[in-house]
LUMLUM-168990 format. One record per atom (N, C-alpha, C, CB): z, x, y; atom name; residue number from 1; residue in one letter. Coordinates in nm, 4 decimals. Glycine has a CB too. Layout:
# residues N
Z / X / Y / CA / NUM / A
...
***
This chain:
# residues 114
0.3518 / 5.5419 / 18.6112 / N / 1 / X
0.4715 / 5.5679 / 18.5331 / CA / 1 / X
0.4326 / 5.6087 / 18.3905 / C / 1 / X
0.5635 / 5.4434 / 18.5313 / CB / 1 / X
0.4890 / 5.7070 / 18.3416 / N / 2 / X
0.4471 / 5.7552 / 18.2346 / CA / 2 / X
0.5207 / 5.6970 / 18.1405 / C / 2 / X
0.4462 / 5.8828 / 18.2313 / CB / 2 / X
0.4761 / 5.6300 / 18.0501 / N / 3 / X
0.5282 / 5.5482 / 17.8891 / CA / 3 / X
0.4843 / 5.6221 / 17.7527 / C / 3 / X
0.4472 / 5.3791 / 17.8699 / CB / 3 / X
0.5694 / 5.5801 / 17.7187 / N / 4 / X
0.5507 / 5.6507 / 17.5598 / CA / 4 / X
0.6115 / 5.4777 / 17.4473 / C / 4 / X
0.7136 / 5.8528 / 17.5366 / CB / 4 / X
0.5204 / 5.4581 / 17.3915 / N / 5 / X
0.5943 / 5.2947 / 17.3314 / CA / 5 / X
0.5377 / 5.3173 / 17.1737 / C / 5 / X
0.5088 / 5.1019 / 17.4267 / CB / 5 / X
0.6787 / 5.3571 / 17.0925 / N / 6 / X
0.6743 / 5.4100 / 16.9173 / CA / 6 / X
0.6470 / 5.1985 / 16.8902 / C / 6 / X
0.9109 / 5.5271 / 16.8187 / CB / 6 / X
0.5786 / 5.2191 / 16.7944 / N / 7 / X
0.6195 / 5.0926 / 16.6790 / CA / 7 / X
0.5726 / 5.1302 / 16.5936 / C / 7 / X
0.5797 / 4.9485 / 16.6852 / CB / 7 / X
0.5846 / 5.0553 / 16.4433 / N / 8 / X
0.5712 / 5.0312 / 16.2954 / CA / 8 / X
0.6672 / 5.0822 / 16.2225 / C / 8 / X
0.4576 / 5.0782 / 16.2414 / CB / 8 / X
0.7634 / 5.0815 / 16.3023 / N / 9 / X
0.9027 / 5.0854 / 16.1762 / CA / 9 / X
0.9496 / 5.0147 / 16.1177 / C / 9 / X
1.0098 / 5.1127 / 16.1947 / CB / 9 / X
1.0687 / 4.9788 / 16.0043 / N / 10 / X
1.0749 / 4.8996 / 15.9445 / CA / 10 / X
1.1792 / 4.9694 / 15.8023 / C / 10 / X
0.9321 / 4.8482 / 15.9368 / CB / 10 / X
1.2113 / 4.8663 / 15.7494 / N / 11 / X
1.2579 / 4.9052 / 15.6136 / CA / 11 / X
1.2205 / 4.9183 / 15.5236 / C / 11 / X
1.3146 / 4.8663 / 15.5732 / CB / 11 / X
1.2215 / 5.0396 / 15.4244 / N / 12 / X
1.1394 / 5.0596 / 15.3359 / CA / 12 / X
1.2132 / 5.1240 / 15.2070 / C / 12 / X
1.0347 / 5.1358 / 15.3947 / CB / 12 / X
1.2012 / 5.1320 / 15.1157 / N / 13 / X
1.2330 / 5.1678 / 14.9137 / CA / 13 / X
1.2123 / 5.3409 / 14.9457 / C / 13 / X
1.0520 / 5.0762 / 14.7453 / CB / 13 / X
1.2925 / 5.3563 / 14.8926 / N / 14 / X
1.2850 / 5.5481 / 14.8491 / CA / 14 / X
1.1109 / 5.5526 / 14.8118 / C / 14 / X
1.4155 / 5.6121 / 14.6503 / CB / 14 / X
1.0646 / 5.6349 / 14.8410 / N / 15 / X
0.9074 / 5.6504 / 14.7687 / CA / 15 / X
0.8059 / 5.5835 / 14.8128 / C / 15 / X
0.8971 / 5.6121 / 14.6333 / CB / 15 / X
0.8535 / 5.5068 / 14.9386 / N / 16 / X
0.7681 / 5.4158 / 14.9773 / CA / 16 / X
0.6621 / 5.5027 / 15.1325 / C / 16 / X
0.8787 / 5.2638 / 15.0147 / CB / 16 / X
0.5993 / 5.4393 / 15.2226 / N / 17 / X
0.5337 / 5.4444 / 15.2621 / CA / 17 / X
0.5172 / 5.4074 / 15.4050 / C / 17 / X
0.4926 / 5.4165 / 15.1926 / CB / 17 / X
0.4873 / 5.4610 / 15.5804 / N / 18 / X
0.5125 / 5.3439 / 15.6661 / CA / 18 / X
0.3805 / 5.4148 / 15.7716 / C / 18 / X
0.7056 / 5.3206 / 15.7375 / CB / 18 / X
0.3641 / 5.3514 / 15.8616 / N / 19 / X
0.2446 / 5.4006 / 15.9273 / CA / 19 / X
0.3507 / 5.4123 / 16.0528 / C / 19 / X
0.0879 / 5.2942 / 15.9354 / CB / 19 / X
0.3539 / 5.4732 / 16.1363 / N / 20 / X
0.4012 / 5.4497 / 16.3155 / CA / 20 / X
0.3032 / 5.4964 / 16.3939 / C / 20 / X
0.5406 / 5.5350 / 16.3753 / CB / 20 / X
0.3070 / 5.4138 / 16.5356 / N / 21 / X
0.2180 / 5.4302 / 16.6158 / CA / 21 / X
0.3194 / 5.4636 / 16.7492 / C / 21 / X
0.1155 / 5.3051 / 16.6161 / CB / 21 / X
0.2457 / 5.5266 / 16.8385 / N / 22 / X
0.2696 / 5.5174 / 16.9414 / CA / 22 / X
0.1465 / 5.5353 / 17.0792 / C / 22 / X
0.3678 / 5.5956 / 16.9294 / CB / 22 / X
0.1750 / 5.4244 / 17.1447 / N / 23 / X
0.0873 / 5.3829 / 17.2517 / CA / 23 / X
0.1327 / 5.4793 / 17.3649 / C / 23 / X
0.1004 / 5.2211 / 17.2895 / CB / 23 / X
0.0500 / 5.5708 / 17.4775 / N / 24 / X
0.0875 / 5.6511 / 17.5439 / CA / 24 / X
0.0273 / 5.5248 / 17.7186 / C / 24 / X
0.0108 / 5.8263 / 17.4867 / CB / 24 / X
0.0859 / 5.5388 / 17.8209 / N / 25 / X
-0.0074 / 5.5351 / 17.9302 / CA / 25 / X
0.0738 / 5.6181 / 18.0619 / C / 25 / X
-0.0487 / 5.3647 / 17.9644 / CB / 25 / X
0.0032 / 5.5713 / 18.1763 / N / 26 / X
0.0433 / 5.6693 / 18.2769 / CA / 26 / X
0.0029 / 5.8440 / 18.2810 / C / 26 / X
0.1879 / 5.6550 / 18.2681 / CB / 26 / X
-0.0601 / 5.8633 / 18.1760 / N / 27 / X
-0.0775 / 5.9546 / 18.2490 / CA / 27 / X
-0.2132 / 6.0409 / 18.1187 / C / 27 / X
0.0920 / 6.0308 / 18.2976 / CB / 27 / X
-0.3151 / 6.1218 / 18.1312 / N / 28 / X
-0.4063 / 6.1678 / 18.0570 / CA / 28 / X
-0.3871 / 6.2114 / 17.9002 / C / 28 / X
-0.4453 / 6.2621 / 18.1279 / CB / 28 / X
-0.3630 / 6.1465 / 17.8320 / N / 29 / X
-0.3177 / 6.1380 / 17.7225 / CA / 29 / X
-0.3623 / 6.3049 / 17.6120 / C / 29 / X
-0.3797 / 5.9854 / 17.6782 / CB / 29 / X
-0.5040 / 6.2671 / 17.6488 / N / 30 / X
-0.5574 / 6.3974 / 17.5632 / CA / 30 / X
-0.5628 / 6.5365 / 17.6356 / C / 30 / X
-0.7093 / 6.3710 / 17.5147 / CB / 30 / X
-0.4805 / 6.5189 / 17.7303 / N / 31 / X
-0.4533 / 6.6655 / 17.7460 / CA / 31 / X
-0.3172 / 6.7678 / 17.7180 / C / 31 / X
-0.4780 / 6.6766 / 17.8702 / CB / 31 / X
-0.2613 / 6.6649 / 17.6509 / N / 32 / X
-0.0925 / 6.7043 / 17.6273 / CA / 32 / X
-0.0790 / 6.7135 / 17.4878 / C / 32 / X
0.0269 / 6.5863 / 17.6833 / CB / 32 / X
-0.0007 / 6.7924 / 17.4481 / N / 33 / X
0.0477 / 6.8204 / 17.2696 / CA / 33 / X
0.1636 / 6.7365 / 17.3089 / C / 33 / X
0.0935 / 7.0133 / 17.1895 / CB / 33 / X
0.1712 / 6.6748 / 17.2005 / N / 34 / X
0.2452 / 6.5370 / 17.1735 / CA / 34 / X
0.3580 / 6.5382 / 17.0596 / C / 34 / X
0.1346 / 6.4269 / 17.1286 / CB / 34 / X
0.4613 / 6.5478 / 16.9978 / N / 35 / X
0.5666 / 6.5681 / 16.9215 / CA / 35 / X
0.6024 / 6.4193 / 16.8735 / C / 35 / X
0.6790 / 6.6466 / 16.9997 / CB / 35 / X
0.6286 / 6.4133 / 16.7299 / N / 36 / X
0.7321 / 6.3125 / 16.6733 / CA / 36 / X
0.8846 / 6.3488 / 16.6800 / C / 36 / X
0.7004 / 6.2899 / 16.5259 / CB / 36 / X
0.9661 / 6.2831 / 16.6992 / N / 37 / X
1.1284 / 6.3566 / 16.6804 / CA / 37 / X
1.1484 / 6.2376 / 16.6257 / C / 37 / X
1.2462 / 6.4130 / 16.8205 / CB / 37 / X
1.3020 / 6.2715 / 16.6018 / N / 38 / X
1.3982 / 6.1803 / 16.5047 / CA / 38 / X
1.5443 / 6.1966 / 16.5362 / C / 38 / X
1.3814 / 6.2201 / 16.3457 / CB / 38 / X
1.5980 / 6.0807 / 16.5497 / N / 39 / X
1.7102 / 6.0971 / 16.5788 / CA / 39 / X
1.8535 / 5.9409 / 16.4745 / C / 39 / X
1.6799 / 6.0984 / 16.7676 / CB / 39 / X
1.8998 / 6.0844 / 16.3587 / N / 40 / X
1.9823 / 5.9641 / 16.2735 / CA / 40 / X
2.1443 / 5.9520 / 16.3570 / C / 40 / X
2.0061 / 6.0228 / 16.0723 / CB / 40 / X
2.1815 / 5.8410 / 16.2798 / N / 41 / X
2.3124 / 5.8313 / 16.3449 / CA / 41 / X
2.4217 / 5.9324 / 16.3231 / C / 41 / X
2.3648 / 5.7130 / 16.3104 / CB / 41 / X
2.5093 / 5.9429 / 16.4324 / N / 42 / X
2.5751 / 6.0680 / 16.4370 / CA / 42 / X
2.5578 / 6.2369 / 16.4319 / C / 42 / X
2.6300 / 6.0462 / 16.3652 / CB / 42 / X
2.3362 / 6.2069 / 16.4939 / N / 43 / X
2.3403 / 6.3493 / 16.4557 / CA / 43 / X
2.2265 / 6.4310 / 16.5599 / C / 43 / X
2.2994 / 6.3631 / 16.2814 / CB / 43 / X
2.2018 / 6.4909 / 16.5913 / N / 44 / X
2.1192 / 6.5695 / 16.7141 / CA / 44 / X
1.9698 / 6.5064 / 16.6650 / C / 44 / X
2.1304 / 6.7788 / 16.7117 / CB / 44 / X
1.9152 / 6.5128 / 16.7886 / N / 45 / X
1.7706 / 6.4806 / 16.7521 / CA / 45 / X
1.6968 / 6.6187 / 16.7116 / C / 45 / X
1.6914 / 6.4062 / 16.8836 / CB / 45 / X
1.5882 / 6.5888 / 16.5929 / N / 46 / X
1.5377 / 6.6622 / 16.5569 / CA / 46 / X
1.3927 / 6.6369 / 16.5114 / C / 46 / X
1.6121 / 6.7006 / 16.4916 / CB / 46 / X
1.3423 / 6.7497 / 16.5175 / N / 47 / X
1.2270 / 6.7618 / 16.5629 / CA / 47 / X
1.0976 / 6.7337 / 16.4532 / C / 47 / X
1.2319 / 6.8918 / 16.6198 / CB / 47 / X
0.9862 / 6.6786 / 16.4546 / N / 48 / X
0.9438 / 6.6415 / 16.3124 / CA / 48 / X
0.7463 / 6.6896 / 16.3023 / C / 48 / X
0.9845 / 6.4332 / 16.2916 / CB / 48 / X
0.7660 / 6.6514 / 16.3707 / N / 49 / X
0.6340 / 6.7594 / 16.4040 / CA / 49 / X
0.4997 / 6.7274 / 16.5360 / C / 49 / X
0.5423 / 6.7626 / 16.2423 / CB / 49 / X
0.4757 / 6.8190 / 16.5140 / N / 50 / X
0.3486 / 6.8346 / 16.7078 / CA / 50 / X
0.2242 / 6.8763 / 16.6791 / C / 50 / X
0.3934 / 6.9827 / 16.8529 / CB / 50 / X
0.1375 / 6.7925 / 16.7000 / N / 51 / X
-0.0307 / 6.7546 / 16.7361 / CA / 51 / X
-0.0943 / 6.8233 / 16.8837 / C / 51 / X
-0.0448 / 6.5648 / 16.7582 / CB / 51 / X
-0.1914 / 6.9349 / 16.8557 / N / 52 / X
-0.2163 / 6.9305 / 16.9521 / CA / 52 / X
-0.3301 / 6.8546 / 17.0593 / C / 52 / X
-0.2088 / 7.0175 / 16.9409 / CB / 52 / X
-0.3444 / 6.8652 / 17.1631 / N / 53 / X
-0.3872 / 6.7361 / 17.2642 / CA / 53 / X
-0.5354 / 6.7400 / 17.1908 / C / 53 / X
-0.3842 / 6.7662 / 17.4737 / CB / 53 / X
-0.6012 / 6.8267 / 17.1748 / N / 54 / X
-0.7174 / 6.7519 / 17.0707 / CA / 54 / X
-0.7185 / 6.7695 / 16.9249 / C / 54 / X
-0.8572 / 6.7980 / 17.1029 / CB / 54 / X
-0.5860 / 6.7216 / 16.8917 / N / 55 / X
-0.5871 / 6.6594 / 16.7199 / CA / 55 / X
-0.6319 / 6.7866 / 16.6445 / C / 55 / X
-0.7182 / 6.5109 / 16.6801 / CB / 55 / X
-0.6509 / 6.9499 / 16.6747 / N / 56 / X
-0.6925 / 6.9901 / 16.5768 / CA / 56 / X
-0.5347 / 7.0995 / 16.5095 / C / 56 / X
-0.8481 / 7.0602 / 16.6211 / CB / 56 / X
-0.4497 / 7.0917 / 16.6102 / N / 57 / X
-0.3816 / 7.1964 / 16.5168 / CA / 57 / X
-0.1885 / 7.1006 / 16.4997 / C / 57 / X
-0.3847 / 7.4060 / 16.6290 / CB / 57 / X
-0.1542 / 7.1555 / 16.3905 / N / 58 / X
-0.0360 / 7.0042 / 16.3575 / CA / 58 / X
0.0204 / 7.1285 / 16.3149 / C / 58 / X
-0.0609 / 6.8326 / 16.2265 / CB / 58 / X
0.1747 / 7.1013 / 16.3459 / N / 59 / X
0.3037 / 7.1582 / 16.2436 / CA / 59 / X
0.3860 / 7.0491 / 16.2300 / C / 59 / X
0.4020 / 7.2885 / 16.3022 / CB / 59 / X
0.4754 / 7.1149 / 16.1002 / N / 60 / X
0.5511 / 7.0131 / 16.1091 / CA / 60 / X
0.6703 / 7.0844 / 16.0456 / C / 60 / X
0.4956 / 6.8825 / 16.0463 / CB / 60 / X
0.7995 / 7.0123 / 16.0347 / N / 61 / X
0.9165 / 7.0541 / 16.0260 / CA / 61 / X
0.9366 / 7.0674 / 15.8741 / C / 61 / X
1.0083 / 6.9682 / 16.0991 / CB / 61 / X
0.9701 / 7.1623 / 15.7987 / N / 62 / X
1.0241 / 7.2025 / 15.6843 / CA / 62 / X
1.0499 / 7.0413 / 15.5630 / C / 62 / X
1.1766 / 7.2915 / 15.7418 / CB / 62 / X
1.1488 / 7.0038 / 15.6912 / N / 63 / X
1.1555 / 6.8456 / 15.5940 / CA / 63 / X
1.1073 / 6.7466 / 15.5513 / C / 63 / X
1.2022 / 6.7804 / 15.6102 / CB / 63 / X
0.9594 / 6.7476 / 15.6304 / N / 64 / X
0.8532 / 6.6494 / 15.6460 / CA / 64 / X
0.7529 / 6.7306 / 15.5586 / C / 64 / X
0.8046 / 6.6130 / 15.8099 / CB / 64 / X
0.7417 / 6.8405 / 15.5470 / N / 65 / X
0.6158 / 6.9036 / 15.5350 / CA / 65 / X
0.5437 / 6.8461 / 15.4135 / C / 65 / X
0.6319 / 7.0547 / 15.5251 / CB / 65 / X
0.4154 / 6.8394 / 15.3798 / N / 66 / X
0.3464 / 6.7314 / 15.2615 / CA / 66 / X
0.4157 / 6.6128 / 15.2439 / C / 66 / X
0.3402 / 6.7890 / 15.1125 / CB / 66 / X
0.4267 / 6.5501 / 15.3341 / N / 67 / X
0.4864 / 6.4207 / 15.3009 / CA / 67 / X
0.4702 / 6.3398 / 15.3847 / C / 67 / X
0.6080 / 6.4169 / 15.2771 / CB / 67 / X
0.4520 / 6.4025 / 15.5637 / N / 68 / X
0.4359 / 6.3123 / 15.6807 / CA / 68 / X
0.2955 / 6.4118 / 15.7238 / C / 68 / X
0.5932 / 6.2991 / 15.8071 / CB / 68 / X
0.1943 / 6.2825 / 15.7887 / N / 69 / X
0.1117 / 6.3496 / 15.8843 / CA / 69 / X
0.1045 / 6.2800 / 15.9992 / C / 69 / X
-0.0149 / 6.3741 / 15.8402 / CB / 69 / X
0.0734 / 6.3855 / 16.1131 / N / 70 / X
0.0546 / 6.3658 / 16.2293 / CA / 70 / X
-0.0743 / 6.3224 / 16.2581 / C / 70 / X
0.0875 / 6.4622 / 16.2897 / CB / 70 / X
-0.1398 / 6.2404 / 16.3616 / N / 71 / X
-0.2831 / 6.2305 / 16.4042 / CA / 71 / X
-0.2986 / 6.1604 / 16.5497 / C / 71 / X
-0.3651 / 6.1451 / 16.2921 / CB / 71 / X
-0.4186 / 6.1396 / 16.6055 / N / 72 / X
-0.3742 / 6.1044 / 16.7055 / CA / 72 / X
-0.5549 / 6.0225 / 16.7333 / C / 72 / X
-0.2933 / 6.2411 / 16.8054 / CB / 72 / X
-0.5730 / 5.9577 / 16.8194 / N / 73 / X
-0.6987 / 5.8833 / 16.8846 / CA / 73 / X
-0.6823 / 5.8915 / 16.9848 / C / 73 / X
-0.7323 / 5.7570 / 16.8664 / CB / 73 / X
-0.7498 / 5.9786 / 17.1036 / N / 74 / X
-0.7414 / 6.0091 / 17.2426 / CA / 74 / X
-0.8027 / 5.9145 / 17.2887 / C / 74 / X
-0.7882 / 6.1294 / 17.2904 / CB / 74 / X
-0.9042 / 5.8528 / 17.2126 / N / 75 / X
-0.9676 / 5.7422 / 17.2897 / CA / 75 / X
-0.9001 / 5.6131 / 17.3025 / C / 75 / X
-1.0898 / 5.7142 / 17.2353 / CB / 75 / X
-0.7981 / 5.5985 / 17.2421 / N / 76 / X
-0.6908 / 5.4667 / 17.1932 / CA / 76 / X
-0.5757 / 5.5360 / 17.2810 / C / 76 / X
-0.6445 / 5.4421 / 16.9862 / CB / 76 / X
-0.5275 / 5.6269 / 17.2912 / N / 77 / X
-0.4191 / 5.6991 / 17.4132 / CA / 77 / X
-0.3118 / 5.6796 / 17.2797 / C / 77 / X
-0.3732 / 5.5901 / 17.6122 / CB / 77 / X
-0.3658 / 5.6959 / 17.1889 / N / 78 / X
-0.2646 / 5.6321 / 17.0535 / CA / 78 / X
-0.2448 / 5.8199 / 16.9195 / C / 78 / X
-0.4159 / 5.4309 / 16.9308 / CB / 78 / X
-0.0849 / 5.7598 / 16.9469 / N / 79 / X
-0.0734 / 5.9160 / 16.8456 / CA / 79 / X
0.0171 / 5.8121 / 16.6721 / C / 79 / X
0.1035 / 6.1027 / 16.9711 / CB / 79 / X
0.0166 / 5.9063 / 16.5538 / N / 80 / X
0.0238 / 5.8357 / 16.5032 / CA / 80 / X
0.1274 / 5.9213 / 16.3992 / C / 80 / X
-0.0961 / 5.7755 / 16.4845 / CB / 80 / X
0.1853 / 5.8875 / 16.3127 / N / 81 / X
0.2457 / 5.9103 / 16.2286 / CA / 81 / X
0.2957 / 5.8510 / 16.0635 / C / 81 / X
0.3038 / 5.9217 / 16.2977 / CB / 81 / X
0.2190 / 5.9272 / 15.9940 / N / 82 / X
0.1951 / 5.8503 / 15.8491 / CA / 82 / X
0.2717 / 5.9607 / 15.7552 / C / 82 / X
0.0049 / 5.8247 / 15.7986 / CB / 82 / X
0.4042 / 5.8449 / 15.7036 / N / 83 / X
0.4794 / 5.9117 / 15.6511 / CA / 83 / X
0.4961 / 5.8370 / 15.4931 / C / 83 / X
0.5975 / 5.9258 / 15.7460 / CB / 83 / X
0.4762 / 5.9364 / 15.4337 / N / 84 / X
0.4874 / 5.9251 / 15.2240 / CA / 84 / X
0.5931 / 5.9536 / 15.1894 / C / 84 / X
0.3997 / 6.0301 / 15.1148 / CB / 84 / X
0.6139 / 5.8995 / 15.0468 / N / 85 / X
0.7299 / 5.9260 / 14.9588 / CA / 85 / X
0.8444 / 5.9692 / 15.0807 / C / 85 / X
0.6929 / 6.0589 / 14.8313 / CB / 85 / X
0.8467 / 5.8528 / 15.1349 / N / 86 / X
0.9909 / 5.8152 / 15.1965 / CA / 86 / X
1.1488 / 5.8536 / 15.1329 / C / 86 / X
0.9872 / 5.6630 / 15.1991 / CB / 86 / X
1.2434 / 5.8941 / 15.1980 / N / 87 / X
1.3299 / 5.9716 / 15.1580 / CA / 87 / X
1.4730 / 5.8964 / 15.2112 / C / 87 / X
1.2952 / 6.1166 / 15.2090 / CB / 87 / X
1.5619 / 5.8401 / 15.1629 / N / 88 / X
1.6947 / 5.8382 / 15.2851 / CA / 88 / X
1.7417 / 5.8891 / 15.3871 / C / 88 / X
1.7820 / 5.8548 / 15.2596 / CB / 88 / X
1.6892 / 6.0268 / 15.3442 / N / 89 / X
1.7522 / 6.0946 / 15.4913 / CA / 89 / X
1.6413 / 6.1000 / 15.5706 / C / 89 / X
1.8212 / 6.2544 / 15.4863 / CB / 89 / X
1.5556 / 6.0256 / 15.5864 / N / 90 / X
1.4735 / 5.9957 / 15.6608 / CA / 90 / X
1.4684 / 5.9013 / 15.7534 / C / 90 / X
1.4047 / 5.9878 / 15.6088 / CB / 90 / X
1.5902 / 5.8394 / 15.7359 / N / 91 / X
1.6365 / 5.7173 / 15.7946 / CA / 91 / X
1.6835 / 5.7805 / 15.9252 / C / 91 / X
1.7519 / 5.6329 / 15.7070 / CB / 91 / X
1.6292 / 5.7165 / 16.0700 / N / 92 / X
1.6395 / 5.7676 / 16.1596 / CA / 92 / X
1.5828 / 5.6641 / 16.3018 / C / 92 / X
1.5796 / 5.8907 / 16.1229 / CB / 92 / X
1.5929 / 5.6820 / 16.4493 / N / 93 / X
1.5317 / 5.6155 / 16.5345 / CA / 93 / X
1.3907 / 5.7348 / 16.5444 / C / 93 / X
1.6361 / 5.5796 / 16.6748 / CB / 93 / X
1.2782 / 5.7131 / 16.5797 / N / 94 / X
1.1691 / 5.8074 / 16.5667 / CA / 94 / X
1.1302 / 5.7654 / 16.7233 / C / 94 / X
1.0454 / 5.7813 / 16.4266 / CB / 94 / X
1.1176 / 5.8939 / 16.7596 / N / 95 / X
1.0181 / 5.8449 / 16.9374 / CA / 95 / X
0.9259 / 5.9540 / 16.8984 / C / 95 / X
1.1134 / 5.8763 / 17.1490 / CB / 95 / X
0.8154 / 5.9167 / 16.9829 / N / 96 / X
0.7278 / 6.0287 / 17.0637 / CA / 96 / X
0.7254 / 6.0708 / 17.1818 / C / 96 / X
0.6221 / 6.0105 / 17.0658 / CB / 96 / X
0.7149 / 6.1993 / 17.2041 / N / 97 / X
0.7655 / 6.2837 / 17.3325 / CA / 97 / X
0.6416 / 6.3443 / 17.3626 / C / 97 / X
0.8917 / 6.4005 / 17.3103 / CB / 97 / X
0.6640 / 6.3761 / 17.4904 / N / 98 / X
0.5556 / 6.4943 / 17.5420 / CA / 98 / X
0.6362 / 6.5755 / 17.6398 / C / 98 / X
0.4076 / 6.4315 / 17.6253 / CB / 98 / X
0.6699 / 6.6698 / 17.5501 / N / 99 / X
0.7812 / 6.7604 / 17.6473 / CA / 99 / X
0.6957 / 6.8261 / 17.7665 / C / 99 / X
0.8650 / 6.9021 / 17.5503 / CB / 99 / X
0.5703 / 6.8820 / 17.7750 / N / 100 / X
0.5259 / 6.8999 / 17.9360 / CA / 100 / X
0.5898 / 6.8186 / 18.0644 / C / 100 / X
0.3764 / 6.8610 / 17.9437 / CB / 100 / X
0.5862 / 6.6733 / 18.0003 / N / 101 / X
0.6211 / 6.6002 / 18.1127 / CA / 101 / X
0.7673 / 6.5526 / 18.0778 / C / 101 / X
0.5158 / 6.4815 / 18.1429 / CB / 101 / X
0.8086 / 6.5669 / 17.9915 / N / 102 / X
0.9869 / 6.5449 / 17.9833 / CA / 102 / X
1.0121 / 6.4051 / 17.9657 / C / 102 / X
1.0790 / 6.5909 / 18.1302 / CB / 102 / X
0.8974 / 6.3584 / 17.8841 / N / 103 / X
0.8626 / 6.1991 / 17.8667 / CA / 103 / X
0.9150 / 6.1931 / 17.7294 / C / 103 / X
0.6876 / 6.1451 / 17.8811 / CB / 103 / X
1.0156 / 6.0630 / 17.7232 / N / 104 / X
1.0430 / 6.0380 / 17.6116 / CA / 104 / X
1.0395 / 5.8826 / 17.5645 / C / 104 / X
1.1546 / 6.0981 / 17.5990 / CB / 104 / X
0.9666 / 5.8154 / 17.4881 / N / 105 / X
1.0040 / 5.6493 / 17.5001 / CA / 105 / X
1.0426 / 5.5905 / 17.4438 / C / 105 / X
0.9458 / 5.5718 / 17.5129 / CB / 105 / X
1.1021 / 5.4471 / 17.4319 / N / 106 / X
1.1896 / 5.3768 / 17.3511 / CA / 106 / X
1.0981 / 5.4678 / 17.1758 / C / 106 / X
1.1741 / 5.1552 / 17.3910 / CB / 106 / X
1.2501 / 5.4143 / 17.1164 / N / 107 / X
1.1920 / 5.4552 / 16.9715 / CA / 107 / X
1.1749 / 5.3240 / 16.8719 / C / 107 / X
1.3029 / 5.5686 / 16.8946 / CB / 107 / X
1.1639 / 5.3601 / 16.7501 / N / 108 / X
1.1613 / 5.2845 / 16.6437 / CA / 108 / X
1.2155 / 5.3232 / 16.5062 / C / 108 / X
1.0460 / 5.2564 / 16.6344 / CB / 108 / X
1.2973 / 5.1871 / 16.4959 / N / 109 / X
1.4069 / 5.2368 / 16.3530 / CA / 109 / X
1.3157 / 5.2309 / 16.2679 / C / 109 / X
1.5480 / 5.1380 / 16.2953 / CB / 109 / X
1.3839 / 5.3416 / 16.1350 / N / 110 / X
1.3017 / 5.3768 / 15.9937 / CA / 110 / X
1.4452 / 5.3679 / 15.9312 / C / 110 / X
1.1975 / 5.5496 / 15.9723 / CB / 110 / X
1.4548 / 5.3098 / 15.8363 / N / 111 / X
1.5255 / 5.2888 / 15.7529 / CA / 111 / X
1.5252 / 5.2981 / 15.5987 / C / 111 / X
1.5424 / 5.2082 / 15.7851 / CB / 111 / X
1.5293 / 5.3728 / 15.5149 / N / 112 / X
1.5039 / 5.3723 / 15.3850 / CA / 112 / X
1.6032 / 5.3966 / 15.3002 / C / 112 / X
1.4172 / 5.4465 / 15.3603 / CB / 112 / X
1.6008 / 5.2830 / 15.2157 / N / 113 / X
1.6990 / 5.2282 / 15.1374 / CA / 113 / X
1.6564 / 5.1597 / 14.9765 / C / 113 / X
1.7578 / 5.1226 / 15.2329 / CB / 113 / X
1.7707 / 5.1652 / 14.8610 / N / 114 / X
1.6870 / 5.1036 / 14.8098 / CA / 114 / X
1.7665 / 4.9514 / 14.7888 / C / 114 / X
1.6343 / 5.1848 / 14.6893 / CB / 114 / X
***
């Protein structure tokens, strides 16, 4: 069964700082480009940025850009997301996806407030 399991969210100060992880199993981890999304209340999920399966090429979405990075440890089946100078509208549930396989897994609230 293919899993996707986000944690290290949490509440955090405008300007602040948060690490997220997500643990992959079920299925070969480092062969798939892997995506962060986001999804705030009342509003479409959207898209935040994608790693490819060996960590060398990253985009990311307009809104994130210099501020969040993507990374990943194939040997840990672990992708990661390190996000700076935290924003309100950043406040959101965050999953990681691997759209090849149409895998999406529980997420994790980000909340930023001051």
């Amino acid at each position: 069964e293919v899993q996707l399991q986000a944690s290290g969210g949490g509440s955090v100060q405008p300007g602040g700082s948060l690490r997220l992880s997500c643990v992959a199993s079920g299925f070969t981890f480092s062969r798939y480009n892997i995506r962060w999304v986001r999804q705030a209340p009342g509003k479409e999920s959207e898209w935040v940025a994608t790693i490819s399966s060996d960590g060398s090429i990253t985009n990311y979405a307009d809104s994130v850009k210099g501020r969040f990075t993507i990374s990943r440890d194939n040997a840990k089946n672990t992708l990661y997301l390190q996000m700076n100078m935290v924003k309100p509208e950043d406040t959101a549930i965050y999953y990681c996806t691997c759209t090849t396989l149409g895998a999406r897994g529980q997420g994790t609230q980000v909340t930023v407030s001051s």
